[in-house]
C-alpha positions in Angstrom: 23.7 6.6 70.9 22.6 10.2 69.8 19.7 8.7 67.7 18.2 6.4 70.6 17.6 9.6 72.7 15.9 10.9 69.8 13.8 8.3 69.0 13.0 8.0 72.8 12.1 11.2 74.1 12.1 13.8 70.8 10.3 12.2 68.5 6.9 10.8 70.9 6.5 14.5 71.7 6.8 15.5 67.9 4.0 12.9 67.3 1.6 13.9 70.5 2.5 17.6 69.6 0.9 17.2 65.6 -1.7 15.5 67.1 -3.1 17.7 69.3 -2.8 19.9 66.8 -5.0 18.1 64.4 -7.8 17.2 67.2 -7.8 21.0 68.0 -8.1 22.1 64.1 -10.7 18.9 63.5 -12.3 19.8 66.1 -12.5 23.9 64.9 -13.5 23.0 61.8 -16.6 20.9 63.3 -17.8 23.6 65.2 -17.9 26.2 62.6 -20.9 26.9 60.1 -21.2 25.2 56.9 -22.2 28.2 55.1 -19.3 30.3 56.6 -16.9 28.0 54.4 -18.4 28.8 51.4 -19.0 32.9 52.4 -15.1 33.0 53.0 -14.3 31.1 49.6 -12.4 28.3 51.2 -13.0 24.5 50.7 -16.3 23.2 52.0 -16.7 22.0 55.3 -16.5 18.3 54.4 -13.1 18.9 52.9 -11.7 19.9 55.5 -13.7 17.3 58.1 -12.3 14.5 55.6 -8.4 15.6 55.5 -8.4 16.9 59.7 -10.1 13.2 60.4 -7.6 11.2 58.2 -4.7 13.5 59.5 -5.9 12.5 63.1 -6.2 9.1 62.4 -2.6 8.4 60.5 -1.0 11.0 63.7 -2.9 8.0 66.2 -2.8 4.9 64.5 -0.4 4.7 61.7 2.4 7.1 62.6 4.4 7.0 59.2 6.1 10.0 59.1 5.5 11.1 55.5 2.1 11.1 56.2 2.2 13.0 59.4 4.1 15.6 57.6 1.2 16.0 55.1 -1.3 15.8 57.8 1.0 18.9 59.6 1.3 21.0 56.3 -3.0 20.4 56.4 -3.1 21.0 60.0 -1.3 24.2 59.3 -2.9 25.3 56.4 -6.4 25.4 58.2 -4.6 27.4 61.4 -3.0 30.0 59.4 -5.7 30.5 56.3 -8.9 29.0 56.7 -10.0 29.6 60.8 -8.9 33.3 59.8 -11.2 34.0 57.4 -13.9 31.6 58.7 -13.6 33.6 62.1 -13.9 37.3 59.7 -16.8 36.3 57.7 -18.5 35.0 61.3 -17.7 38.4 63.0 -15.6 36.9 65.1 -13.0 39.1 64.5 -13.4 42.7 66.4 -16.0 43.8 69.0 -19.2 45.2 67.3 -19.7 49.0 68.1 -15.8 49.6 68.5 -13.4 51.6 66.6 -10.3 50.6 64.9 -8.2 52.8 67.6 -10.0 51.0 70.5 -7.9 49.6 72.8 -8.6 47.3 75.6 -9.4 49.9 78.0 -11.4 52.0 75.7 -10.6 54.6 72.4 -7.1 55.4 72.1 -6.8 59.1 71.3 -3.1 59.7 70.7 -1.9 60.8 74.0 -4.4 63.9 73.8 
């Protein structure tokens, strides 16, 4: 009985929540710059088009679970490692012109 409410309600949302996830990191990955790839050292761009497009088509079509996971672990990899330093060799980083102490209501000065 525990494992039929699983399967019907847990699970569906597991498998809409890692795909999202991939269409949002696919879709990242199409946006950024080729040349940006290769600045930050990372995989080139068609890498990771090839492995976010197959992890978005196995999340939609095929739904085995072993290859969700791997499509996840992917997924995950370009979230955490590559969009970071994609987004720092673009200067997408920090505001240009500001400090390092800038807060979001100008220079923080230490309570001077």
């Amino acid at each position: 009985m525990l494992m039929n409410g699983f399967d019907n309600g847990v699970l569906p949302l597991l498998g809409f929540a890692m795909l999202a996830l991939a269409i949002v990191a696919f879709v990242m990955a199409v946006v950024a710059r080729e040349d940006a790839y290769r600045a930050a050292g990372k995989q080139t761009k068609t890498f990771w088009l090839v492995i976010l497009g197959i992890t978005v088509l196995v999340d939609f079509f095929l739904g085995m679970l072993f290859l969700q996971i791997a499509g996840l672990v992917a997924t995950i990899v370009f979230f955490v490692d590559v969009r970071p330093a994609l987004k720092e060799v673009s200067g997408g980083g920090r505001r240009r012109g500001g400090s390092s102490s800038d807060g979001p209501y100008g220079p923080y000065n230490g309570g001077r």
